[in-house]
Structures are given as C-alpha cells and as structure tokens.
Backbone as CSV, one residue per row, in Angstrom:
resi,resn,N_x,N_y,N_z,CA_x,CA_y,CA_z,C_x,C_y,C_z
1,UNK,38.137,-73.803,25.479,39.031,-73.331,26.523,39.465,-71.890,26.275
2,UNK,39.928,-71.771,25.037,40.355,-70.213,24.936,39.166,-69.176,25.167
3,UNK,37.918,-69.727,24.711,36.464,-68.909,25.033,36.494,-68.289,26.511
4,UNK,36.578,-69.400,27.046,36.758,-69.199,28.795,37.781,-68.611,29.465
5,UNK,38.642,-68.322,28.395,40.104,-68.123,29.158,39.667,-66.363,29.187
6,UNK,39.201,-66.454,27.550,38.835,-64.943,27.292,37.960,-63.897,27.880
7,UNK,37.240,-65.172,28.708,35.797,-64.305,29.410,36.751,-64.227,30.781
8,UNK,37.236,-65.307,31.669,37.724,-65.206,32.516,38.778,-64.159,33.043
9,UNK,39.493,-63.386,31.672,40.332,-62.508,31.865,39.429,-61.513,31.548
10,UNK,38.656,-61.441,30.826,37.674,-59.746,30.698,37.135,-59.435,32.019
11,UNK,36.340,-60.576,32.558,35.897,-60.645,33.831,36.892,-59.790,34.949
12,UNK,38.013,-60.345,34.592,39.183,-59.803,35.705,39.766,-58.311,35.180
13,UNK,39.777,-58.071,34.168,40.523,-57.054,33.551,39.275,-55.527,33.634
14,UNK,37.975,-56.058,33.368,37.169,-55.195,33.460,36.951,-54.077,34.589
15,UNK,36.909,-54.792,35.749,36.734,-53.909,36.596,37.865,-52.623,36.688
16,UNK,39.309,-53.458,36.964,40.277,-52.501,36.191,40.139,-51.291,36.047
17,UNK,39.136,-51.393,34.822,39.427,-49.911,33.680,38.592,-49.300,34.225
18,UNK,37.534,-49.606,35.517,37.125,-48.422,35.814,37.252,-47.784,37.013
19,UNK,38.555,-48.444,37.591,38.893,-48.262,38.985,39.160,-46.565,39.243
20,UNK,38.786,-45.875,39.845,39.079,-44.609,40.101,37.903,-43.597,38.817
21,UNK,37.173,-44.017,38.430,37.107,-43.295,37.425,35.766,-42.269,38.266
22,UNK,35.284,-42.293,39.153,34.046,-41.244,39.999,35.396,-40.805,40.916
23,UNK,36.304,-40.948,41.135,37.477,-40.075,41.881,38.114,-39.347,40.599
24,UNK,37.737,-38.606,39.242,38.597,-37.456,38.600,37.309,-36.269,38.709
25,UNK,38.178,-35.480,38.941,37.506,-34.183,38.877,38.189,-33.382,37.240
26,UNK,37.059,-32.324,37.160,37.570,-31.705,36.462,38.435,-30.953,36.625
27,UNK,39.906,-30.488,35.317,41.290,-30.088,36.126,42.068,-30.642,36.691
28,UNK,41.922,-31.949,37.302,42.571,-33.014,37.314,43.949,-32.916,36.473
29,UNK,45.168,-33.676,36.831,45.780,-33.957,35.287,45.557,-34.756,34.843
30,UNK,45.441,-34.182,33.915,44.818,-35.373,31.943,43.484,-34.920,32.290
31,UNK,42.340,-34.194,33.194,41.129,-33.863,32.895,41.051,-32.614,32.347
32,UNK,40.488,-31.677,31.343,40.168,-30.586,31.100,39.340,-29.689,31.962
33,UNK,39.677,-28.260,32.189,39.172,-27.617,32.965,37.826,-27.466,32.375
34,UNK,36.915,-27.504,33.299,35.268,-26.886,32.939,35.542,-25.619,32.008
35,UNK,34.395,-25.278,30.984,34.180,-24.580,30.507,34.115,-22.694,31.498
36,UNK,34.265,-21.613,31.663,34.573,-20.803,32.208,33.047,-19.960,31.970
37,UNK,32.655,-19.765,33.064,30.783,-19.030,33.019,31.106,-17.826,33.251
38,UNK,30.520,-17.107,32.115,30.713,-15.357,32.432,29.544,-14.833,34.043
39,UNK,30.095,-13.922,34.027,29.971,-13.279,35.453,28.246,-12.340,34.545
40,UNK,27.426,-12.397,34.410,26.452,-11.595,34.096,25.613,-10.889,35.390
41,UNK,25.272,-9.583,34.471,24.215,-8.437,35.483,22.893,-8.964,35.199
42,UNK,22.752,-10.037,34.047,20.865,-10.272,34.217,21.065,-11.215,35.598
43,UNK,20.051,-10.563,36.166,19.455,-11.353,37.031,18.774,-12.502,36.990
44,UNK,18.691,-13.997,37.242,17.410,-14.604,36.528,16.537,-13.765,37.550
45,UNK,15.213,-14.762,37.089,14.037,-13.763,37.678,14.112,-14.129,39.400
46,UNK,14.138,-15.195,39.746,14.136,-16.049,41.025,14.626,-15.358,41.664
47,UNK,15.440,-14.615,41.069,16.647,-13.792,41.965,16.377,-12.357,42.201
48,UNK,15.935,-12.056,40.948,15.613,-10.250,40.612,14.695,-9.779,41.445
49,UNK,13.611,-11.348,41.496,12.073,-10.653,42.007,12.048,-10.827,43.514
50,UNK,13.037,-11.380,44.045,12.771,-12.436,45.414,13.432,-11.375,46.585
51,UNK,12.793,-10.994,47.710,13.110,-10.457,48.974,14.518,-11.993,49.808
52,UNK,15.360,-11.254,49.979,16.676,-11.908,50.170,16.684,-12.194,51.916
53,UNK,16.894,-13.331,52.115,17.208,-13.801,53.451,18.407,-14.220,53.789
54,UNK,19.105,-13.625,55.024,20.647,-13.993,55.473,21.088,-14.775,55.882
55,UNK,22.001,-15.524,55.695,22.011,-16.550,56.571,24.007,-16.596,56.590
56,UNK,24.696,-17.228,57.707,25.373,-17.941,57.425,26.386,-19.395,57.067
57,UNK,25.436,-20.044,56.975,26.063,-21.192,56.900,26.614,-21.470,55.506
58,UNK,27.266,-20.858,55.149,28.434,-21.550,53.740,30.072,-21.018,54.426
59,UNK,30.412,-21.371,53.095,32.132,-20.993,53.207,32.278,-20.636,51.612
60,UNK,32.884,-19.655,51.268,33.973,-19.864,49.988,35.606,-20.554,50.281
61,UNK,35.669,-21.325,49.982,36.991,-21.901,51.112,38.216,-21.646,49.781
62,UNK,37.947,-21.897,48.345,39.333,-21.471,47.748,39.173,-20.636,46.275
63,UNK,40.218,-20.034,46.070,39.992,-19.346,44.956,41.249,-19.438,44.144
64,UNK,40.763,-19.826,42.296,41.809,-20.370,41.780,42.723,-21.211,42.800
65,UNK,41.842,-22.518,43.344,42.605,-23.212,43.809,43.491,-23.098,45.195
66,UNK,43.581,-21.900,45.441,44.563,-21.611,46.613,43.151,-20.861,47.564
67,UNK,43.684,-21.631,49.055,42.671,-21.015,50.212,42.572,-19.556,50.170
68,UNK,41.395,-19.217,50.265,40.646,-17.706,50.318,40.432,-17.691,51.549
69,UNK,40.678,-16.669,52.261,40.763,-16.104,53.835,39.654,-14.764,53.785
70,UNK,39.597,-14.206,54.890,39.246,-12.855,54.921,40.007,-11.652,54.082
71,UNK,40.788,-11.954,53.884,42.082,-11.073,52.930,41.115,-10.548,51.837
72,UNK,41.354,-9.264,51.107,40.917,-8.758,49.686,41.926,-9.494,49.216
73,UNK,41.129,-10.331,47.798,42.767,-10.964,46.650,42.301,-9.850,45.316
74,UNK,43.926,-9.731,45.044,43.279,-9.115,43.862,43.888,-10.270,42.852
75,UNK,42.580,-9.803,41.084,43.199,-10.796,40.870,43.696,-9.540,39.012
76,UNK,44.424,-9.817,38.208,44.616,-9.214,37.313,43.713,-9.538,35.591
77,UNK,43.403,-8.330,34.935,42.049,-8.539,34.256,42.810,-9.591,33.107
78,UNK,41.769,-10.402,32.852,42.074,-11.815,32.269,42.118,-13.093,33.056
79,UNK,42.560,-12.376,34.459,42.476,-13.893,35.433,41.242,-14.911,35.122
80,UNK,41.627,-15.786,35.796,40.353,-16.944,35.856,39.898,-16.445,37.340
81,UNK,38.796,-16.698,37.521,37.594,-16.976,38.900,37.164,-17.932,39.320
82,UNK,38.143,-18.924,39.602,37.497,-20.230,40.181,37.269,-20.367,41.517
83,UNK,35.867,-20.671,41.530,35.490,-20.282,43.515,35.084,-21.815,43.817
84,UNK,35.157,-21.997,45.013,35.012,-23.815,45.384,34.585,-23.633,46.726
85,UNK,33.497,-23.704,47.461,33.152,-23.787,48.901,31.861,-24.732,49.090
86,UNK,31.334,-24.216,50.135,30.248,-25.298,50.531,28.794,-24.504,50.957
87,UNK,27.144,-24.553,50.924,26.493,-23.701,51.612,25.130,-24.319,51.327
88,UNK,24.767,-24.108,52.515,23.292,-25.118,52.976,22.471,-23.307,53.215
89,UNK,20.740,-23.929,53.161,19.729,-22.813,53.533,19.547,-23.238,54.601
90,UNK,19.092,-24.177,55.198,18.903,-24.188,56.808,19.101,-25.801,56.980
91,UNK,19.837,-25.752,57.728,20.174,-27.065,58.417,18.861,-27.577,59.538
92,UNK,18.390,-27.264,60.390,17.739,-27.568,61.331,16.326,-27.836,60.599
93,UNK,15.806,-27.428,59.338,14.723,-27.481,58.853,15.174,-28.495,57.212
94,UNK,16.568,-29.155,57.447,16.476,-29.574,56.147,16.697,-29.279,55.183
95,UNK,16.821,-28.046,54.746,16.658,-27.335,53.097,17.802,-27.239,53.169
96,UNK,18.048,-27.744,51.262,19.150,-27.624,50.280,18.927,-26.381,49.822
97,UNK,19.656,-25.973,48.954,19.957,-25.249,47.431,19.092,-25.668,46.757
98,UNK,18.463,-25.525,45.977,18.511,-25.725,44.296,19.205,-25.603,43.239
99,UNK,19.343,-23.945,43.469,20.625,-24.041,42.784,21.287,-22.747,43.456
100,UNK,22.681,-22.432,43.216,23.427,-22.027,43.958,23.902,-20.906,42.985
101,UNK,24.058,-19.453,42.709,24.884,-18.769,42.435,25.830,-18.040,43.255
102,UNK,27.319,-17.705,42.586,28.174,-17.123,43.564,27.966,-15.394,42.917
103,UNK,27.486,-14.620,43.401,27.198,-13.167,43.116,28.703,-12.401,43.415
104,UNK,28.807,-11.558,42.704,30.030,-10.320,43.126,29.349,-9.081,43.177
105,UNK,29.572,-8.458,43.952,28.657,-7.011,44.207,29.374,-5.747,44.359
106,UNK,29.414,-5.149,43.301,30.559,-3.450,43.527,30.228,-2.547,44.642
107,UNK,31.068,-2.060,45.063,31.110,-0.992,46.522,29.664,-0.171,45.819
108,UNK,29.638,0.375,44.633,28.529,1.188,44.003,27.468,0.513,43.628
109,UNK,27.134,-1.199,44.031,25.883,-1.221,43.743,25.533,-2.197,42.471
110,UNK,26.492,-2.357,41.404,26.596,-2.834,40.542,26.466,-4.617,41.296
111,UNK,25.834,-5.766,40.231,25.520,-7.088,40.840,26.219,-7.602,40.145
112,UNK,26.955,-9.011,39.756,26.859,-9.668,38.620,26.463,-11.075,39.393
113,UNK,25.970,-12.034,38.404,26.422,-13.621,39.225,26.458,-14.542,38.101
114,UNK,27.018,-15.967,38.546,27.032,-17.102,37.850,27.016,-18.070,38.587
115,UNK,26.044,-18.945,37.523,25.641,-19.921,38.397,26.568,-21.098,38.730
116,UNK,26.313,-21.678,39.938,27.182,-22.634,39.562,27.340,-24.283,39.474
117,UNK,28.198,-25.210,39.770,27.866,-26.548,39.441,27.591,-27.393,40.941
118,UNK,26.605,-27.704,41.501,26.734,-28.275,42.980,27.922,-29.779,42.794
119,UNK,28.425,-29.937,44.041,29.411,-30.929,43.984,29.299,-31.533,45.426
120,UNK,29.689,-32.827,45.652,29.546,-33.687,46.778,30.653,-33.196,47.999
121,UNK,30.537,-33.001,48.817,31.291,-32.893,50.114,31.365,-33.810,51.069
122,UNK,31.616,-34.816,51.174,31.704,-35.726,52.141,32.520,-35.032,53.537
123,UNK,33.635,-34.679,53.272,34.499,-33.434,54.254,33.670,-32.524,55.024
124,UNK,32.564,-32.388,54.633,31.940,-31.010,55.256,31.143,-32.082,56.290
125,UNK,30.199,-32.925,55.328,29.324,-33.581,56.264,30.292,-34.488,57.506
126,UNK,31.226,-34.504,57.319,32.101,-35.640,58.098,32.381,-34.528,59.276
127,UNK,32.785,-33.192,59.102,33.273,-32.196,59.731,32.364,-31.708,61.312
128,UNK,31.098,-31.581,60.085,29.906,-31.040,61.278,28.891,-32.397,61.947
129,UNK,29.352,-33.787,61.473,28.986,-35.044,62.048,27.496,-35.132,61.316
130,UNK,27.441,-34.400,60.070,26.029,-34.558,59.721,25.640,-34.402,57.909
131,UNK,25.316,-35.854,57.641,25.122,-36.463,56.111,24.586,-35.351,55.365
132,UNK,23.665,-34.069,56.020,22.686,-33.410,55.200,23.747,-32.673,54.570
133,UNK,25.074,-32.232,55.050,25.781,-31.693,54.379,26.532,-31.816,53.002
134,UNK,27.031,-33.652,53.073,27.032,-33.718,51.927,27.095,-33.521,50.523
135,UNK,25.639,-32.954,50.630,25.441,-32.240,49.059,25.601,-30.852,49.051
136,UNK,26.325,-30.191,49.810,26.409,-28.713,49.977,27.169,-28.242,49.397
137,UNK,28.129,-28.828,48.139,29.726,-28.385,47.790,29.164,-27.297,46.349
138,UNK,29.777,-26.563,45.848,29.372,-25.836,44.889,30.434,-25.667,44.699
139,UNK,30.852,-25.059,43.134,32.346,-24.492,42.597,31.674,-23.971,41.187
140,UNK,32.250,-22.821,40.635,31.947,-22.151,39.661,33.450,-21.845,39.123
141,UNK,33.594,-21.994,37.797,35.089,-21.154,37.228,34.500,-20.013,35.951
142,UNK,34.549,-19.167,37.037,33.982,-17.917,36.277,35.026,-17.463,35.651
143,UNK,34.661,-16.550,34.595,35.010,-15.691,33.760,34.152,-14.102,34.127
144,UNK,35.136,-13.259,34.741,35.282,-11.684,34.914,35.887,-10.818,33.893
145,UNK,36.042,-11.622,33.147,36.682,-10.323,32.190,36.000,-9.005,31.673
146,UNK,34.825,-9.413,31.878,33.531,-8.093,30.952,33.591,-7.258,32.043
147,UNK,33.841,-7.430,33.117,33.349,-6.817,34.641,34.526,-6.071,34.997
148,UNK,33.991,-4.809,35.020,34.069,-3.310,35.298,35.588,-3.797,36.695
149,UNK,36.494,-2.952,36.632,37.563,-2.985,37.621,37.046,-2.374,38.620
150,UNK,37.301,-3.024,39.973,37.286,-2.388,40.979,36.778,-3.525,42.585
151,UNK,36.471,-3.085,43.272,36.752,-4.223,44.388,34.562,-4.631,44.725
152,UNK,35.356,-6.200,45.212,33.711,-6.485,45.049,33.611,-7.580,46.285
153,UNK,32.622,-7.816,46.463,31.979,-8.695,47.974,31.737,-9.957,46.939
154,UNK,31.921,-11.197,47.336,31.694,-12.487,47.057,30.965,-12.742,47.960
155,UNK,29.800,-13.531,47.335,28.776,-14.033,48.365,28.023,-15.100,46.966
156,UNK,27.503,-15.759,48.015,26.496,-16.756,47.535,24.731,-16.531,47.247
157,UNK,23.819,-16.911,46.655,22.890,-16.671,46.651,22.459,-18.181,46.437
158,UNK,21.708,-18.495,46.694,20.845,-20.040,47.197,19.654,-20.240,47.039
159,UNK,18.743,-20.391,45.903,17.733,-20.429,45.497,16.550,-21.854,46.251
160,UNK,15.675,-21.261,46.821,15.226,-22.734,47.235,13.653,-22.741,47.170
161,UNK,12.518,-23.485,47.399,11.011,-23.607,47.495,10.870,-22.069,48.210
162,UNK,11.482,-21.794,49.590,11.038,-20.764,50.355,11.781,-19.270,49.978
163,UNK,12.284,-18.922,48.937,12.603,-18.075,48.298,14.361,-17.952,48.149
164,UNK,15.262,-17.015,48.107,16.247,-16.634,47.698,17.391,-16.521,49.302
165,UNK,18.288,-16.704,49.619,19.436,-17.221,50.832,20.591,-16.724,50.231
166,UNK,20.495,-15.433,50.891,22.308,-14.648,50.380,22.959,-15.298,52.016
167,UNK,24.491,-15.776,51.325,25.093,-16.122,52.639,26.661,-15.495,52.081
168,UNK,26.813,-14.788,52.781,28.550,-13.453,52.860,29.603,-14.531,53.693
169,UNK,30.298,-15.131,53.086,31.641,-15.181,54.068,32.690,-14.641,54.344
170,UNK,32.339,-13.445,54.004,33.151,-11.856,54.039,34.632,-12.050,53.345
171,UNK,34.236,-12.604,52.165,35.369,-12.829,50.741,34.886,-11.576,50.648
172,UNK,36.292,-10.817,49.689,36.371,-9.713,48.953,37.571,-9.854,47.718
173,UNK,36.911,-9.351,46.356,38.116,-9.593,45.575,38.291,-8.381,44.761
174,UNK,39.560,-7.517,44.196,39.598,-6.475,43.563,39.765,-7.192,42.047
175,UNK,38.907,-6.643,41.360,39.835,-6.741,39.624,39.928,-5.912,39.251
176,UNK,41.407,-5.914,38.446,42.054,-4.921,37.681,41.825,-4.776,36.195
C-alpha cells in the first residue's frame, strides 16, 4: 500500500514541477540574463560577400526592454543593447531567416553586427492571421561598449538560401 500510495502521489506531484517551465524566459525573475554578444566589424562571410536585398517586413519593437519608436534613443557608454522584434524574408514565397543579425551602421560608414537568438512569436502570427510568422521573433543583448560613440541606424540583416535581406525599421540609436 505505501508502494502505491508513493507512485500515486509522484504520479500527481510530477506534473507539478514542470508546470510553467517552457513559459520562463531569460531575465525573467529568478532567470539570469543571456550572456551579452559584442557588437563586431568582422563580417561573417554570408554577409561580407552577399549583394543585399530590401525588404520591409520586420519590426525592432523594444530596446532594453522599453518600446523603441522612430525616436533616436541614446543610450550611455556601458549601457546594455537589448533589441527584441520580429522579421520574415518573404512572406508570400515562404522564406524564413536562417539566421538573423541586428547590424548598427555609423553615419560614416562604419558596420558592426551580432548575431542573434531566433525566438517564437505567436503575437505576431496571431496579429497578421498567419502561422508562418510564428517563428519570426529574434532578440539579441548586445554589448556596444568597444563601439566608437556616435549615432547609428539599427537594422536587421537575414541570412537565407537566396542570399542576404537588410530590413530598416528606421530605429536609430546614439552612443556615448
């Protein structure tokens, strides 16, 4: 009897412990923030070598957490760079990302980027009435500190089979 009592309550108690556990994100409280990806000028090659196509379908929707608008933010040197939005290569033909970097680009020309982590959007696909979206979420918590002061264009770059997908949601950020 106690055998049974013991399985009968693990049985019940088990599920329990893992209730919520695919609902924590990282940063969460009690989760640790992701590790922080420097902002680098190497290019990978995918990127360096590849003739760039425009598109817009993304968003950068927040930065460090708080909504990013059309506004320049500035942010002060040491800040964190945490960017969180959403961005597909072509909807009507299907194509994802592969992988997704968020690029910063100086008024003079200067590039940097980091790559970043894709993440699930259910919100987006629910938004535009369409599942392909889904997998469109991306977020990076960069690290700018090496990177030269001065004001820069946020944009995305979108690596896919049919080459390289810069998409501008006319973010701009100054660092000091």
């Amino acid at each position: 009897m106690t055998t049974s009592l013991s399985r009968t309550a693990l049985a019940c108690l088990l599920p329990l412990l893992f209730t919520a556990c695919g609902d924590s994100k990282p940063g969460a409280p009690g989760m640790p923030e992701p590790a922080r990806v420097a902002f680098s000028a190497d290019l990978p090659p995918a990127i360096a070598q590849a003739t760039l196509v425009f598109n817009s379908q993304c968003n950068m929707e927040t930065l460090n957490d708080a909504p990013w608008g059309n506004e320049t933010l500035t942010l002060p040197k040491g800040a964190p760079f945490k960017v969180a939005g959403w961005g597909v290569v072509d909807v009507a033909k299907s194509v994802q990302a592969d992988t997704v970097y968020v690029r910063l680009h100086s008024a003079d020309g200067r590039v940097y980027v980091a790559n970043a982590a894709r993440t699930q959007r259910a919100d987006v696909a629910q938004y535009f009435n369409n599942p392909f979206y889904e997998a469109s979420g991306y977020e990076v918590n960069g690290d700018v500190t090496a990177l030269p002061a001065g004001e820069y264009a946020a944009t995305l770059l979108m690596t896919h089979p049919g080459g390289v997908t810069l998409c501008d949601s006319g973010r701009r950020v100054t660092l000091q």
